[in-house]
C-alpha positions as CSV (number, residue, x, y, z in Angstrom):
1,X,114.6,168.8,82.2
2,X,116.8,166.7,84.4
3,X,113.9,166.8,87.0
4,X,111.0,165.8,84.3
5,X,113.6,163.2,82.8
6,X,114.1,161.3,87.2
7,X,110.3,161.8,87.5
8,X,109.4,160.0,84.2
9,X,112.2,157.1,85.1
10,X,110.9,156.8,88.3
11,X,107.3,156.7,87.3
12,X,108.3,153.7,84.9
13,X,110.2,151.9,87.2
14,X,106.8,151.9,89.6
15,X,104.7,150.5,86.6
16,X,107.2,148.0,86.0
17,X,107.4,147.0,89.6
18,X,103.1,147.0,89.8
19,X,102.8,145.0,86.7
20,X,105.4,142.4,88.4
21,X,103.7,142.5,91.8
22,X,100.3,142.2,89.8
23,X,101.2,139.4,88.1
24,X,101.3,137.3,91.0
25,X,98.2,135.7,91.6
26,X,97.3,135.4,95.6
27,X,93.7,133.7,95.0
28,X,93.2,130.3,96.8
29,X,93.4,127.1,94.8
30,X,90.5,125.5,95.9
31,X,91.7,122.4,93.8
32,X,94.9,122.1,95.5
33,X,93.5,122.9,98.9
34,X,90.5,119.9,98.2
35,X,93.4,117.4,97.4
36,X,95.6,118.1,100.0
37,X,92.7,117.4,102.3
38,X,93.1,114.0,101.5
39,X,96.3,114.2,103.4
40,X,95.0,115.5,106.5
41,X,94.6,112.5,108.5
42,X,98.5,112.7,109.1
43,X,97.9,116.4,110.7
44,X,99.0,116.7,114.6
45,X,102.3,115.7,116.5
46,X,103.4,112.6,116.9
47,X,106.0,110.9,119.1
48,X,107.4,107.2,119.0
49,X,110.2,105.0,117.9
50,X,111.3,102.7,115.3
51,X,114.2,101.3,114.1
52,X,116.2,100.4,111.0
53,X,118.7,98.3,109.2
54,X,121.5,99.7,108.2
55,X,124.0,99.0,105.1
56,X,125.9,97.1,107.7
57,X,122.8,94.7,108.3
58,X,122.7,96.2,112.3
59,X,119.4,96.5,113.8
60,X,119.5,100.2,115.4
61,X,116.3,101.3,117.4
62,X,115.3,105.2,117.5
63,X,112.7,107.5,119.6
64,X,111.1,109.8,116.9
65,X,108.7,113.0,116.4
66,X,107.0,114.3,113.6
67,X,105.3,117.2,113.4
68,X,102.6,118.0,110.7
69,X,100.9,120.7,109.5
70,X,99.0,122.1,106.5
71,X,100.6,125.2,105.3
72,X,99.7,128.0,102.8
73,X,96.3,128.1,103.2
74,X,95.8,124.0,103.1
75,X,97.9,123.9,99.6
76,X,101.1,122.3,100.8
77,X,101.3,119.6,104.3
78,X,105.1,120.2,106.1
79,X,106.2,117.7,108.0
80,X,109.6,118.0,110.3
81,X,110.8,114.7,111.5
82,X,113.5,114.0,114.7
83,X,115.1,110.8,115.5
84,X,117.1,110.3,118.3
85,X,119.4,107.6,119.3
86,X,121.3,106.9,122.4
87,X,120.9,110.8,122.9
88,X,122.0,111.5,119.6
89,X,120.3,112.9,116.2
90,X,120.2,110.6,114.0
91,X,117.4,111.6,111.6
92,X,116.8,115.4,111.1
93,X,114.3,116.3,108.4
94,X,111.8,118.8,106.5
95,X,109.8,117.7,104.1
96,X,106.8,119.7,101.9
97,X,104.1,117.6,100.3
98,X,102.4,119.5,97.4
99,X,99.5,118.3,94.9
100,X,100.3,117.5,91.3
101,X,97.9,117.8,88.4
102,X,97.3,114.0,88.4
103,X,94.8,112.2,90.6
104,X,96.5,110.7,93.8
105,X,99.7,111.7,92.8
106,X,101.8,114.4,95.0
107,X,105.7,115.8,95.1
108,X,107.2,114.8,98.3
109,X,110.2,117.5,98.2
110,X,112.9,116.6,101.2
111,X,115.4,118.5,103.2
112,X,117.8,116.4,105.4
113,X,120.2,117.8,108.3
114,X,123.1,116.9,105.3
115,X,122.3,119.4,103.3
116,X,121.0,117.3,100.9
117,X,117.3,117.5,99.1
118,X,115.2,116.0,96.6
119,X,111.5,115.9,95.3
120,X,110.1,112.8,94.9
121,X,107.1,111.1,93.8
122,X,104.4,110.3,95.9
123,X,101.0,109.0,95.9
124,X,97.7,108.3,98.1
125,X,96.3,105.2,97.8
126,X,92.7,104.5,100.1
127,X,94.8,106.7,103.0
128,X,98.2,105.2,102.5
129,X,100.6,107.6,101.5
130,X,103.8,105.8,99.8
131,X,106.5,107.8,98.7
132,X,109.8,106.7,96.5
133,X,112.8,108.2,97.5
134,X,114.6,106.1,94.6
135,X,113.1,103.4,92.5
136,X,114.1,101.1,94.6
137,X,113.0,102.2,97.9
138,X,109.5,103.1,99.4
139,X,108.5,104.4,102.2
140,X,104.6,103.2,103.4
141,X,102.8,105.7,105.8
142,X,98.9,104.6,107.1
143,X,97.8,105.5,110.6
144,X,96.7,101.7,111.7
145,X,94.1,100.4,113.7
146,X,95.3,102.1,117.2
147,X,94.8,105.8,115.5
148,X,98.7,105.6,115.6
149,X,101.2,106.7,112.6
150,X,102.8,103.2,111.5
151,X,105.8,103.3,109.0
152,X,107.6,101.2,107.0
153,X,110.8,101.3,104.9
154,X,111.1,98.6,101.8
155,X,113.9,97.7,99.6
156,X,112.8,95.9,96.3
157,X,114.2,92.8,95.6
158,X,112.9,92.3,92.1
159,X,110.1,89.9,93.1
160,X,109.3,91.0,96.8
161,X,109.5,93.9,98.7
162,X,112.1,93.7,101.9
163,X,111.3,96.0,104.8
164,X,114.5,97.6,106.3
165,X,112.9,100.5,108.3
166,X,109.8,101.0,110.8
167,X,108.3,103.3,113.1
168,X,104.8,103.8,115.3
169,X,103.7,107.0,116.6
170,X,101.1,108.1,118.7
171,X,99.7,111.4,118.1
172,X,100.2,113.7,121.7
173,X,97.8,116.5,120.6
């Protein structure tokens, strides 16, 4: 009886754990995968510099990398960014881009060398990606006339938008 009673627990334990591993769904989102197309033009790596202004209004210049890729079968774009200064990190980051149910709008989730992380809206607008770390800040990404990746950083100001950051990249793949 003991033996029937193990054999029948184990039995349900493996339907429980089927159903559970059924229950995922591992089919392609084509819908997904056709919006994050859009976003493919930032695909490659890249390698420049920039620089910034910083809370204590000091102009710092950086070399910087990115490297993009679409990831999960097209559904999500990753892109890890390093910025270096006077042989030092200054800017280490992950960040995933995934597709949200409304036309041109995307989550920009981040993960910074801190520790800290955040998902943030984002949106395509005629191949300009701007994201909006806080409602105050955006951050503008087009690849300009050159085929290079040009960023800006802007603080709003209530009236006008006051750039603080910028980069250019050119893509080495």
């Amino acid at each position: 009886m003991k033996i029937l009673f193990k054999i029948y627990l184990f039995a349900a334990c493996m339907m429980v754990f089927l159903n559970l591993a059924h229950g995922q769904s591992y089919d392609l989102n084509p819908e997904a995968q056709e919006k994050m197309e859009a976003l493919s033009f930032l695909i490659g790596n890249w390698k420049g510099s920039g620089w910034m202004i910083t809370p204590d209004q000091q102009r710092h210049t950086f070399e910087q990398s990115e490297k993009v890729e679409m990831r999960l079968s097209g559904t999500h774009l990753m892109i890890e960014g390093k910025g270096i200064s006077n042989g030092k990190v200054v800017h280490n980051a992950l960040a995933i881009i995934s597709p949200k149910e409304e036309g041109g709008q995307f989550s920009f989730t981040s993960f910074l060398q801190s520790g800290s992380n955040g998902a943030f809206k984002a949106e395509l607008k005629e191949r300009v990606l701007y994201w909006y770390p806080t409602g105050q800040v955006r951050y503008v990404i087009r690849i300009n006339d050159l085929g290079q990746w040009h960023e800006i950083g802007e603080y709003n100001m209530g009236e006008r938008w006051v750039q603080f950051f910028e980069m250019i990249l050119d893509q080495v793949d």
